[in-house]
N, CA, C and O atoms as a GROMACS GRO file, in nm:
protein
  500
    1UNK      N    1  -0.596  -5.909   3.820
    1UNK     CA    2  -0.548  -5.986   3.707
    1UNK      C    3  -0.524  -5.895   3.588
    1UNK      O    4  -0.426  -5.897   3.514
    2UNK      N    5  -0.656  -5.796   3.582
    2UNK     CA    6  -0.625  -5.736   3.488
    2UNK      C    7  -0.459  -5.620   3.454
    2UNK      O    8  -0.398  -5.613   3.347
    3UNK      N    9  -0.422  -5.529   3.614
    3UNK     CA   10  -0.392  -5.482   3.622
    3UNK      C   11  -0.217  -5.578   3.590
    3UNK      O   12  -0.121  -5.523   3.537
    4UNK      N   13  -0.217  -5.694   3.628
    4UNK     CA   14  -0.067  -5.793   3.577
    4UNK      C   15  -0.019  -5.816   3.443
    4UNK      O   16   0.093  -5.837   3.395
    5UNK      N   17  -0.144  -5.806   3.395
    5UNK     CA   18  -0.130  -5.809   3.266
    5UNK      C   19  -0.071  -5.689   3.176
    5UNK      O   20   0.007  -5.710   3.083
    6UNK      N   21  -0.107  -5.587   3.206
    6UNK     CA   22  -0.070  -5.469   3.161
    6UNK      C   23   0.066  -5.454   3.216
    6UNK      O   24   0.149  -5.423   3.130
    7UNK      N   25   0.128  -5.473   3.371
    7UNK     CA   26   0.182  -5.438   3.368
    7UNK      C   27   0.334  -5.562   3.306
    7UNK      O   28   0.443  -5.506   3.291
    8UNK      N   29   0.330  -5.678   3.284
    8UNK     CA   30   0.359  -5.764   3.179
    8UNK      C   31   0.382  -5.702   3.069
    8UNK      O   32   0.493  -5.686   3.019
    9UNK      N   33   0.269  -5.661   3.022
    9UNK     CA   34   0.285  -5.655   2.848
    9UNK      C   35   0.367  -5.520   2.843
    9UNK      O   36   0.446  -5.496   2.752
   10UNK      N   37   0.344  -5.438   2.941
   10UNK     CA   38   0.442  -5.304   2.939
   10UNK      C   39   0.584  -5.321   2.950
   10UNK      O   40   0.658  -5.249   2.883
   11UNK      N   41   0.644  -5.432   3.048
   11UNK     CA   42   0.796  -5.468   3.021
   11UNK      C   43   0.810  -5.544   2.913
   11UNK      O   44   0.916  -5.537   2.851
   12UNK      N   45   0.714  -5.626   2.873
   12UNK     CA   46   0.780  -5.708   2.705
   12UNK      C   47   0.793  -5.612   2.607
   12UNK      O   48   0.868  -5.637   2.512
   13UNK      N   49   0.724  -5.488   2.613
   13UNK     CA   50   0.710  -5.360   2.553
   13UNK      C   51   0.901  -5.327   2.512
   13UNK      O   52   0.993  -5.343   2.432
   14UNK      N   53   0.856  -5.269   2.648
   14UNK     CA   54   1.014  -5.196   2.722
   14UNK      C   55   1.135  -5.303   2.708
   14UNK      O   56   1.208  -5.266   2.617
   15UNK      N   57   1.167  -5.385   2.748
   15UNK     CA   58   1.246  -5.521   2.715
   15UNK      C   59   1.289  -5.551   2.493
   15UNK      O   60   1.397  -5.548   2.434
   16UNK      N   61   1.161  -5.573   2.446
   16UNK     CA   62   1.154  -5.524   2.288
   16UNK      C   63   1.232  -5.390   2.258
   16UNK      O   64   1.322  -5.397   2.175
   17UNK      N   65   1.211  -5.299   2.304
   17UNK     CA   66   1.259  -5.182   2.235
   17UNK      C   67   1.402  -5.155   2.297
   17UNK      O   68   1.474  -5.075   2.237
   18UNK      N   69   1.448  -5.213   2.407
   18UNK     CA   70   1.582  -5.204   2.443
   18UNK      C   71   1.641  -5.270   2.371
   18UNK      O   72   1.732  -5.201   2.324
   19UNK      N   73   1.644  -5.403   2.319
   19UNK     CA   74   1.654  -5.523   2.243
   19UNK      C   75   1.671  -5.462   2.131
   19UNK      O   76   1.787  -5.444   2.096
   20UNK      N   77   1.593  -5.430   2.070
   20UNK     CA   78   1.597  -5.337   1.913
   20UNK      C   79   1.757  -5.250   1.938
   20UNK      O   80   1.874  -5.284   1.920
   21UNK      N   81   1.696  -5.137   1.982
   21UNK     CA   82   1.792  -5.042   1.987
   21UNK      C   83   1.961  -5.100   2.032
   21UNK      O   84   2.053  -5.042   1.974
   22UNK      N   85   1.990  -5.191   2.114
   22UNK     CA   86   2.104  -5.245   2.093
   22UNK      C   87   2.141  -5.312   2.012
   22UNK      O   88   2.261  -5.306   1.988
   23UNK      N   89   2.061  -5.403   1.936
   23UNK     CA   90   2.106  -5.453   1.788
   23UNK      C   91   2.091  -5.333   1.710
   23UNK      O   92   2.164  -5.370   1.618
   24UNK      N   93   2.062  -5.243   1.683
   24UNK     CA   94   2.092  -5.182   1.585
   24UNK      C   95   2.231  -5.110   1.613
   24UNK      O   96   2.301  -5.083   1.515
   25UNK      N   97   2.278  -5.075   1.748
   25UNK     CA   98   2.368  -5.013   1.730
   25UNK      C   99   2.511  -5.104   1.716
   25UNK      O  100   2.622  -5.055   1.695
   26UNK      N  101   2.490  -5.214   1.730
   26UNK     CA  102   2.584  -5.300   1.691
   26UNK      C  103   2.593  -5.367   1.598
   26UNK      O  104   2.691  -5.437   1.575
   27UNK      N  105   2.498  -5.360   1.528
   27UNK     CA  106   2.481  -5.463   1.368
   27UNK      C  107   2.501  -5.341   1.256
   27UNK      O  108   2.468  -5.370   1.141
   28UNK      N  109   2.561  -5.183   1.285
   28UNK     CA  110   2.589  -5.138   1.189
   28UNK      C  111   2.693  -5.219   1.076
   28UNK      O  112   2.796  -5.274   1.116
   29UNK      N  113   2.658  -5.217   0.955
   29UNK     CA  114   2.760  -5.255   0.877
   29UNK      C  115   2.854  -5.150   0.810
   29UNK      O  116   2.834  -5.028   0.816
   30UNK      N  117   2.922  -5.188   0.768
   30UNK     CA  118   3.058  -5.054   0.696
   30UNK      C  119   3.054  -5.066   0.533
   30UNK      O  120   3.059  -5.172   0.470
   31UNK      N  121   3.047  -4.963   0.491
   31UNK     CA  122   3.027  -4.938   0.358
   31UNK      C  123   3.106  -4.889   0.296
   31UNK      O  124   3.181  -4.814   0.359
   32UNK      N  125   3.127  -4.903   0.177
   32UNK     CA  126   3.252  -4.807   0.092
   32UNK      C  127   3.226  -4.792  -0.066
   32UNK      O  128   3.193  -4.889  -0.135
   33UNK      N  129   3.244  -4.665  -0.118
   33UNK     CA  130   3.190  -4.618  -0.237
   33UNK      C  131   3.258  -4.563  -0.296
   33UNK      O  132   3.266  -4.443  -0.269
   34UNK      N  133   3.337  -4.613  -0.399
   34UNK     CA  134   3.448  -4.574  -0.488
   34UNK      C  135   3.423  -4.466  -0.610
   34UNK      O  136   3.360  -4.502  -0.710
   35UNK      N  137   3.451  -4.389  -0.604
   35UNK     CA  138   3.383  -4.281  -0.740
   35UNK      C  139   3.512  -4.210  -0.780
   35UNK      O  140   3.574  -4.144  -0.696
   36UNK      N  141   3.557  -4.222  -0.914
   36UNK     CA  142   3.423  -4.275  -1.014
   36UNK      C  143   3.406  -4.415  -1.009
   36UNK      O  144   3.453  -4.441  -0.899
   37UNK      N  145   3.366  -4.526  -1.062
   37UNK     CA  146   3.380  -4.677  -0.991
   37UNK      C  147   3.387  -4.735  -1.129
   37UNK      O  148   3.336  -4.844  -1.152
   38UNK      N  149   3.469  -4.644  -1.252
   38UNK     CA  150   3.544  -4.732  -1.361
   38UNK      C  151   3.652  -4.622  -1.391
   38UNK      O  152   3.669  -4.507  -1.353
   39UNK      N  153   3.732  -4.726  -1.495
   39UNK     CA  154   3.781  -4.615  -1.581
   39UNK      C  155   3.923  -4.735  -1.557
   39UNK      O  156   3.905  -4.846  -1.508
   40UNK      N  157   4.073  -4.680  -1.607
   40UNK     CA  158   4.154  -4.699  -1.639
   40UNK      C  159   4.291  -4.717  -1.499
   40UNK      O  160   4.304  -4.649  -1.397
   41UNK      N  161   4.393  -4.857  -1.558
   41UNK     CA  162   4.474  -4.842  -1.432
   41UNK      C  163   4.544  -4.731  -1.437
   41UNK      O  164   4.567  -4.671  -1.542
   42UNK      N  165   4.588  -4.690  -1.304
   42UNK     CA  166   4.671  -4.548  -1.289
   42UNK      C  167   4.593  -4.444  -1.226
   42UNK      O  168   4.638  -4.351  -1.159
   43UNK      N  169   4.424  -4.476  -1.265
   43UNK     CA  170   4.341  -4.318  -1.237
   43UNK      C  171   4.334  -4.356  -1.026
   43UNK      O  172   4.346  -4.440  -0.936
   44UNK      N  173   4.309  -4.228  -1.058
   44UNK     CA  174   4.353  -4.139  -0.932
   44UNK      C  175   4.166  -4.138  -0.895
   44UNK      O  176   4.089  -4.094  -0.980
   45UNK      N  177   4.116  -4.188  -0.770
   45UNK     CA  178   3.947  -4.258  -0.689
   45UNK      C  179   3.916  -4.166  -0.611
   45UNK      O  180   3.989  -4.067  -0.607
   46UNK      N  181   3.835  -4.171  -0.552
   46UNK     CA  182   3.764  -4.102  -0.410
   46UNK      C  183   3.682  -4.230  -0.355
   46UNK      O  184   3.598  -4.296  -0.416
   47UNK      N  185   3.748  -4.255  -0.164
   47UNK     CA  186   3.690  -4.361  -0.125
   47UNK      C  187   3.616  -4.337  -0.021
   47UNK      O  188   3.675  -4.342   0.087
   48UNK      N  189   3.460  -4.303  -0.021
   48UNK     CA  190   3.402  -4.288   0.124
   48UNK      C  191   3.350  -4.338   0.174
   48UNK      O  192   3.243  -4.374   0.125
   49UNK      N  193   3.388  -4.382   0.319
   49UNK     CA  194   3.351  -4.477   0.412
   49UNK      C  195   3.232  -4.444   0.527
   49UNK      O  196   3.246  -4.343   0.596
   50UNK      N  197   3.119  -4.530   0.544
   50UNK     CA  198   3.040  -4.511   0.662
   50UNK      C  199   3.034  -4.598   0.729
   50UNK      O  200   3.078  -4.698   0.671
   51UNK      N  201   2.992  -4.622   0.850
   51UNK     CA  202   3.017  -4.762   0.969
   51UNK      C  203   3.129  -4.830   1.036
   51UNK      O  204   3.157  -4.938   1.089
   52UNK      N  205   3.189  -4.695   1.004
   52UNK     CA  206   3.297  -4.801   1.071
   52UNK      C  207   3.356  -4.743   1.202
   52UNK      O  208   3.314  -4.630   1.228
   53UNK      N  209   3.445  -4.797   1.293
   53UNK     CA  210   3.442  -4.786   1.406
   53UNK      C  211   3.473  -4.609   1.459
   53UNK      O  212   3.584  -4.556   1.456
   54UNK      N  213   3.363  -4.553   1.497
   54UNK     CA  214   3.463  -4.393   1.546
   54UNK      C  215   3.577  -4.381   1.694
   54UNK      O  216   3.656  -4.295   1.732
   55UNK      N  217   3.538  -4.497   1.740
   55UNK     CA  218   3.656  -4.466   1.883
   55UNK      C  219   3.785  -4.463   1.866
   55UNK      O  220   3.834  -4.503   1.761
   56UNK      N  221   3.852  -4.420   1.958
   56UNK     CA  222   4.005  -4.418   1.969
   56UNK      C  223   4.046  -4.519   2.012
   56UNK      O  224   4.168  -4.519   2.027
   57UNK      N  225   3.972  -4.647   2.051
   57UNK     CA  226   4.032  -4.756   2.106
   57UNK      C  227   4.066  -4.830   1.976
   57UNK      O  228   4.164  -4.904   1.985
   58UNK      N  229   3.996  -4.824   1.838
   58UNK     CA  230   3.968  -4.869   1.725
   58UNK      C  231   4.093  -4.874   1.622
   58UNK      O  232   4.145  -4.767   1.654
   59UNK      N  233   4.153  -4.912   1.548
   59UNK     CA  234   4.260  -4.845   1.467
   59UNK      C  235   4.188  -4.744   1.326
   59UNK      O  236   4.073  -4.702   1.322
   60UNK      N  237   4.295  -4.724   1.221
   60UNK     CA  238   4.232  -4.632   1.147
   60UNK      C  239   4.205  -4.734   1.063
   60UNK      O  240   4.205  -4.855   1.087
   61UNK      N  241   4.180  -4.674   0.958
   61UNK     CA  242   4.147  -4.763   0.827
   61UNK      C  243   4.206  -4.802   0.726
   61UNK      O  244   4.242  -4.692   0.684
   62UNK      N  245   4.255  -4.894   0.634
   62UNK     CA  246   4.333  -4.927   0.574
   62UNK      C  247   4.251  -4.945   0.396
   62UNK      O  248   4.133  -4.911   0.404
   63UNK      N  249   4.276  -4.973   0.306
   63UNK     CA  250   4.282  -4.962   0.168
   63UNK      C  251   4.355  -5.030   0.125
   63UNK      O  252   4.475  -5.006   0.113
   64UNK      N  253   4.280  -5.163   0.080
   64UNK     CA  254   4.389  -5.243  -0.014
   64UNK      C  255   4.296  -5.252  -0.199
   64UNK      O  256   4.180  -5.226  -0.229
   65UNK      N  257   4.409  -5.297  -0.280
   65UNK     CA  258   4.328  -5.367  -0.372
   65UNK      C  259   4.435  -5.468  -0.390
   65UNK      O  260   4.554  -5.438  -0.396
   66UNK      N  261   4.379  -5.615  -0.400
   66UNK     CA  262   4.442  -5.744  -0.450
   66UNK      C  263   4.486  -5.733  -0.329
   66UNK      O  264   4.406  -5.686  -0.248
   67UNK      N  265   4.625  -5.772  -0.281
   67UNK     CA  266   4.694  -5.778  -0.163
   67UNK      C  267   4.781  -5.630  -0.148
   67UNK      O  268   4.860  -5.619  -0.055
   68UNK      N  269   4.764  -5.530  -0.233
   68UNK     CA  270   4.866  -5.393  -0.225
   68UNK      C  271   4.765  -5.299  -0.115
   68UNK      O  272   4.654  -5.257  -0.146
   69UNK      N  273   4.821  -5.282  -0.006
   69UNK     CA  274   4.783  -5.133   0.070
   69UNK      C  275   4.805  -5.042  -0.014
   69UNK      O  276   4.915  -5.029  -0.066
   70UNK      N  277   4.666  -4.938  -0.050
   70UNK     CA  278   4.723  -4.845  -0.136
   70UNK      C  279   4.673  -4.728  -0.056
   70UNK      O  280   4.707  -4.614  -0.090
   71UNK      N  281   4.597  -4.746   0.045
   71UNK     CA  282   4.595  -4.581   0.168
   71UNK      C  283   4.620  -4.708   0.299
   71UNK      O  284   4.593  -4.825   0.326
   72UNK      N  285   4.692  -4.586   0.352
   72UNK     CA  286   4.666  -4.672   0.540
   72UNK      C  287   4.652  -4.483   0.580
   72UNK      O  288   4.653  -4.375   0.521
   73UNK      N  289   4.637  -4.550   0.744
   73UNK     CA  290   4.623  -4.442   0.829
   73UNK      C  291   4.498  -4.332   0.821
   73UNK      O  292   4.491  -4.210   0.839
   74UNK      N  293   4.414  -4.424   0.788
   74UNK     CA  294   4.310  -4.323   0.736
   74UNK      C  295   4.188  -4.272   0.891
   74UNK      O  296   4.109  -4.349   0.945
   75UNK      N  297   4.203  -4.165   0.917
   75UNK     CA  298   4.151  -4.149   1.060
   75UNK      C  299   3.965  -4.147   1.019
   75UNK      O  300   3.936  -4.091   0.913
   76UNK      N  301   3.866  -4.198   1.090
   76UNK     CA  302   3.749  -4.187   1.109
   76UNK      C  303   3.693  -4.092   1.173
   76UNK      O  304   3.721  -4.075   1.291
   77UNK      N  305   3.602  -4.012   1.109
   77UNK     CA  306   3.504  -3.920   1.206
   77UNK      C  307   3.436  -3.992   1.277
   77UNK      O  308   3.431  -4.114   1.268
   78UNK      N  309   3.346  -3.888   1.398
   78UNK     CA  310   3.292  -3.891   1.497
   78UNK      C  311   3.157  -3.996   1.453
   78UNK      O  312   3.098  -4.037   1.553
   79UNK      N  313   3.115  -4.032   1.356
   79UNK     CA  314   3.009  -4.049   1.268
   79UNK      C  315   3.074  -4.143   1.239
   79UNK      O  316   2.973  -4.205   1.207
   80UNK      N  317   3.174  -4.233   1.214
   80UNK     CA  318   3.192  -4.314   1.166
   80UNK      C  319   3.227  -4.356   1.006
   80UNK      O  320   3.229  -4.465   0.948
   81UNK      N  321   3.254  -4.212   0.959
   81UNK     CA  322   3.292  -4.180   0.820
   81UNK      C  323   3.388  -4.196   0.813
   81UNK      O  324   3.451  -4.228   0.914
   82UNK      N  325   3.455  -4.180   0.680
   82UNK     CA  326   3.546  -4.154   0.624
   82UNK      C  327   3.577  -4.062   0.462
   82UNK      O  328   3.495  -4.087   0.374
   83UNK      N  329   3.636  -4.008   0.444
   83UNK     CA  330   3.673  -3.969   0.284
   83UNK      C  331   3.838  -3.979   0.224
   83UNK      O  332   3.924  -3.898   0.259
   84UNK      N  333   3.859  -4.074   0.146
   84UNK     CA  334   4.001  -4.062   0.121
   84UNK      C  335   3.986  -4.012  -0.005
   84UNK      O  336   3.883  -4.061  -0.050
   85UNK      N  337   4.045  -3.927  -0.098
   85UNK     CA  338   4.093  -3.901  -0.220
   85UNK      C  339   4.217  -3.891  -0.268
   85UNK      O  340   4.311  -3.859  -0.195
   86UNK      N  341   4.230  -3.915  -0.385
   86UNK     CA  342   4.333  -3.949  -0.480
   86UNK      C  343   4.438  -4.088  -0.383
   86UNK      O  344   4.541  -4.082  -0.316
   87UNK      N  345   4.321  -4.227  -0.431
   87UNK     CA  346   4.360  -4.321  -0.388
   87UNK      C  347   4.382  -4.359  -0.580
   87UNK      O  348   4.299  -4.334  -0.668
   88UNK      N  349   4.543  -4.436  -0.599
   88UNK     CA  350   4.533  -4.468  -0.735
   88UNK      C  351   4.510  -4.619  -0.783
   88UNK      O  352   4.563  -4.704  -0.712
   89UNK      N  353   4.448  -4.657  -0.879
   89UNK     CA  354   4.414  -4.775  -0.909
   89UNK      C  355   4.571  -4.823  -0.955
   89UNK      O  356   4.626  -4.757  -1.043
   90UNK      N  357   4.652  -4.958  -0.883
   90UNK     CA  358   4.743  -4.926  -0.963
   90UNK      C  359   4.778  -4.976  -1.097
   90UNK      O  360   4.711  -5.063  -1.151
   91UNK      N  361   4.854  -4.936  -1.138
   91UNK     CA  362   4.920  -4.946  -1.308
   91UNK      C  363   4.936  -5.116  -1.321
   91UNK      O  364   5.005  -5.185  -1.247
   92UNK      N  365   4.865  -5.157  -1.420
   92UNK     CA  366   4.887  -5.301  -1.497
   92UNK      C  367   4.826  -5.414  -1.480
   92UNK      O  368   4.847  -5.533  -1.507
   93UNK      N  369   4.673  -5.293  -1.383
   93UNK     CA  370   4.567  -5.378  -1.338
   93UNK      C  371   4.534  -5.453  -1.471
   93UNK      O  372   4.575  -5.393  -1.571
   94UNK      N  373   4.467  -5.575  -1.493
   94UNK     CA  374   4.395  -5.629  -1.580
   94UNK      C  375   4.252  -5.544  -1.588
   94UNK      O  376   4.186  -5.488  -1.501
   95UNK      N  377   4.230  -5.562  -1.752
   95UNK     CA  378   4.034  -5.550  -1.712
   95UNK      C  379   3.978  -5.646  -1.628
   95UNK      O  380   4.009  -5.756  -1.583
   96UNK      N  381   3.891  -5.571  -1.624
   96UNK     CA  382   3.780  -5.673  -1.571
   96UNK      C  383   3.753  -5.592  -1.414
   96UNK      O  384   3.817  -5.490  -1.390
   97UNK      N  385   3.644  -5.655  -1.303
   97UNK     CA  386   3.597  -5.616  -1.189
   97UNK      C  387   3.675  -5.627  -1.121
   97UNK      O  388   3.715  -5.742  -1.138
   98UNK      N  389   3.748  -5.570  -1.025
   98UNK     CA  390   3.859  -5.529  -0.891
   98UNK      C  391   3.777  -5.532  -0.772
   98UNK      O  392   3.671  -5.470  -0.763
   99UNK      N  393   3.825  -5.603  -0.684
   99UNK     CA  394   3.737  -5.538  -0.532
   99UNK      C  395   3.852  -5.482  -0.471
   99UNK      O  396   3.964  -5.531  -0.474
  100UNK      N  397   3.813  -5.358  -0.404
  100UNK     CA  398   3.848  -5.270  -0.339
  100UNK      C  399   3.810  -5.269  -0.181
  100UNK      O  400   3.699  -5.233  -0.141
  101UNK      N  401   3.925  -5.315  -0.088
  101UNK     CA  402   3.854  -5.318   0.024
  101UNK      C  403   3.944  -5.268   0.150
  101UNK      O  404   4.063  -5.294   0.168
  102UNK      N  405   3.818  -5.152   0.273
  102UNK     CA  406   3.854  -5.090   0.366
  102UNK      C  407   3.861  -5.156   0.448
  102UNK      O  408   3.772  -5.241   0.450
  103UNK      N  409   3.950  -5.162   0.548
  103UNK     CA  410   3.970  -5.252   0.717
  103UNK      C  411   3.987  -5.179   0.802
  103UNK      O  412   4.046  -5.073   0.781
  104UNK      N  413   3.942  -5.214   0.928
  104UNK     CA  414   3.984  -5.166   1.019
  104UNK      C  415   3.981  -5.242   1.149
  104UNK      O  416   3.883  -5.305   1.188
  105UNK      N  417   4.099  -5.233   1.216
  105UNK     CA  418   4.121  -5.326   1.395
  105UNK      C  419   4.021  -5.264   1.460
  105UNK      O  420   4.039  -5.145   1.487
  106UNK      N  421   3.885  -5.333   1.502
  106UNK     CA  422   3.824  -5.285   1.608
  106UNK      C  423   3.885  -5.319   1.761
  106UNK      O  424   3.968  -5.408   1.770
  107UNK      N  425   3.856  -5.269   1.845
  107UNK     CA  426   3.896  -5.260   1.984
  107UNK      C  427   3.905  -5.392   2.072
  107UNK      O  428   3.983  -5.425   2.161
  108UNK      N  429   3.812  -5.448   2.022
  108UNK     CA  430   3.798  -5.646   2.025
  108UNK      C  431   3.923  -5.706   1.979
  108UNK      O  432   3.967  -5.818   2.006
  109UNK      N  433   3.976  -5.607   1.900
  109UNK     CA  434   4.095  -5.706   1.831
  109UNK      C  435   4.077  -5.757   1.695
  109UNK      O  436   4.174  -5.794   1.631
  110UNK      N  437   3.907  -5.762   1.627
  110UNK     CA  438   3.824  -5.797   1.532
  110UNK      C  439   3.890  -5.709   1.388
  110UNK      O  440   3.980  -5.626   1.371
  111UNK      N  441   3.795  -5.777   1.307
  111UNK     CA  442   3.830  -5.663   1.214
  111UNK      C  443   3.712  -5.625   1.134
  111UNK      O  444   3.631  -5.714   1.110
  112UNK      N  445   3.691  -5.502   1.088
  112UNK     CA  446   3.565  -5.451   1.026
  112UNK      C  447   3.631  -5.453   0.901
  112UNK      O  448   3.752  -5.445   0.878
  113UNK      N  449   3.485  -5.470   0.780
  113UNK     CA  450   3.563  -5.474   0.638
  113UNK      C  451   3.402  -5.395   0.581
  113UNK      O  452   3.289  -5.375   0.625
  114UNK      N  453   3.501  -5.366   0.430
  114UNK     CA  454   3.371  -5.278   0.343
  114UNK      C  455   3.432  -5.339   0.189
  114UNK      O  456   3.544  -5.302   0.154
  115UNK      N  457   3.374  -5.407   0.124
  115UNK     CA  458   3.425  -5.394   0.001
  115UNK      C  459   3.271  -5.350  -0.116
  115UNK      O  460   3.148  -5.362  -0.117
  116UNK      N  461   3.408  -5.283  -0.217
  116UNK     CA  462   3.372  -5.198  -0.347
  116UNK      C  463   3.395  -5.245  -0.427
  116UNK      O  464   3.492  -5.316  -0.405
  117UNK      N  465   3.343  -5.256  -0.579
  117UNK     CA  466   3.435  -5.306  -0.712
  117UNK      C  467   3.443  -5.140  -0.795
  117UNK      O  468   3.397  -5.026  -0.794
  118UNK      N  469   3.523  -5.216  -0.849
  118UNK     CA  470   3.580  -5.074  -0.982
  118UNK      C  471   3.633  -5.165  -1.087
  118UNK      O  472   3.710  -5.262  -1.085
  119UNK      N  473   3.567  -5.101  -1.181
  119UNK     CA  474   3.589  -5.158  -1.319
  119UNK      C  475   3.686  -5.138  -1.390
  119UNK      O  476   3.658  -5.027  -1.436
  120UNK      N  477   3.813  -5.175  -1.447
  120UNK     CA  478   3.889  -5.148  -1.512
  120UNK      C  479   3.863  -5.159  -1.631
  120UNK      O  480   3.835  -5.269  -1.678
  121UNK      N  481   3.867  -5.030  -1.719
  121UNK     CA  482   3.861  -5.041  -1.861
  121UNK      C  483   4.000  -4.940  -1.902
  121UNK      O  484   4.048  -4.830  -1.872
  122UNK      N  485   4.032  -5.077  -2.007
  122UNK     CA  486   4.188  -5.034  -2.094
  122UNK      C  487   4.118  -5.008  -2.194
  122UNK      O  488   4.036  -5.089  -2.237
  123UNK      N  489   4.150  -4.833  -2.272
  123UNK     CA  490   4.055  -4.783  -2.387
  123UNK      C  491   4.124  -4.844  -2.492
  123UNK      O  492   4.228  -4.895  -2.450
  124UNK      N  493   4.105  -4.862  -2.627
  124UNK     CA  494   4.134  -4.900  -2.746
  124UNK      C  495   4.154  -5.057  -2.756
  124UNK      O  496   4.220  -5.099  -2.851
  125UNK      N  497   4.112  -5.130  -2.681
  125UNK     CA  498   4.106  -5.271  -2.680
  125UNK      C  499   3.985  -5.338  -2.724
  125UNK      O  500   3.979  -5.461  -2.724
   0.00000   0.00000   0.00000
């Protein structure tokens, strides 16, 4: 009896930690970090991305703000990164908070998303 037990509690063990480890590798989320993350329409960003899909079955990544694509084709490292620079805020944004957001076609057909805000400030107002 004793010896069933152990060997029980050793697969709920083993069973748990398989369990874990596949949700984590699928519940990554995708992130994106706009810097500098204010300033004025027109300025010229840096957008870096983590979590998001690295395969080739995957598409690349896209960059919108409001409804304007302002990067496409953005390829992912092995890691699931990304770095785009001199993405531009564009010209005649209003003040106020902007979301900024990365996509990408996962292989499902799905789509992965990351959104950022950036602050628009018009100086002398």
């Amino acid at each position: 009896m004793h010896r069933t037990t152990s060997i029980a509690l050793a697969v709920s063990v083993l069973v748990a930690g398989l369990a874990s480890t596949s949700a984590g590798a699928t519940s990554q989320r995708a992130k994106i970090l706009v810097q500098p993350s204010s300033g004025p329409p027109g300025r010229f960003v840096t957008i870096r991305g983590s979590g998001f899909c690295a395969s080739r079955r995957c598409g690349p990544v896209r960059i919108r703000i409001y409804s304007l694509f302002v990067a496409k084709g953005i390829r992912v490292t092995s890691r699931g990164t990304f770095v785009k620079r001199q993405v531009q805020i564009p010209g005649g944004t209003p003040t106020g908070q902007i979301g900024v957001i990365a996509s990408q076609r996962l292989a499902s057909g799905a789509q992965r998303q990351a959104v950022a805000t950036y602050d628009v400030i018009i100086y002398g107002h």
